[in-house]
C-alpha positions, 0 to 999 in steps of 0.5 A: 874114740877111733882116732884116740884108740889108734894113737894109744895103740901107736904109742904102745906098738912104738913103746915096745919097739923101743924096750926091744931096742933097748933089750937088746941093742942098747943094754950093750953100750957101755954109757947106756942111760938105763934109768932114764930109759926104764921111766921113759918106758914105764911112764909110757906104758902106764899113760898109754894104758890110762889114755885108753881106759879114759877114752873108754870110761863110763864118764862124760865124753868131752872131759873123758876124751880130754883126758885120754888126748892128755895122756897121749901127748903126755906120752909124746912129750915125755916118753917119746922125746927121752927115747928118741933123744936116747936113740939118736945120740951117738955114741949113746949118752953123746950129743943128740940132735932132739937135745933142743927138744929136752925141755918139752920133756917137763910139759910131758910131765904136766901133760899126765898130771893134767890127765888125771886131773881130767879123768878125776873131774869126768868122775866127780862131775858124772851123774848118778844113775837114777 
């Protein structure tokens, strides 16, 4: 759970990094794509905090872990790509060079769909205690 804990806790410190970013440099750009900006962040944050509660959760390990992995690349694929692709435009809502990346951003998407779908079978599949 080691490795887990400390990608959950990578995507949060970058997650932030970004809302500051976002706060207070970017918010001053005319063009600035906030509400793109605003789901990248809050899917972000609310994935990365799933992740660790899945790795956490008192569930079977290999299906808990799955899940948690899942969220991650959720985070990676949805979040990550929007922000740098944000981030590298210039000027901001120009051209980006992660624009070839944009369609992995639906995949992100399905990543956190299939995260739930992970945590909720490890649920459904734990044996009562006796």
């Amino acid at each position: 759970m080691r490795p887990v804990t400390l990608a959950v806790s990578l995507c949060g410190l970058l997650l932030v990094a970004a809302g500051a970013a976002g706060a207070h440099l970017l918010s001053r750009e005319p063009v600035f794509p906030r509400d793109q900006w605003n789901s990248a962040l809050l899917y972000g944050f609310v994935h990365t905090l799933a992740g660790l509660a899945a790795a956490y959760a008192p569930l079977g390990p290999k299906l808990r872990l799955a899940s948690a992995w899942t969220f991650v690349a959720g985070v990676v694929l949805f979040s990550g790509i929007q922000i740098v692709s944000v981030l590298a435009s210039k000027p901001i809502g120009g051209p980006s060079p992660f624009d070839g990346l944009s369609p992995l951003i639906p995949a992100g998407g399905i990543a956190f769909m299939a995260g739930w779908v992970l945590l909720g079978v490890a649920a459904l599949l734990r044996r009562p205690n006796a």
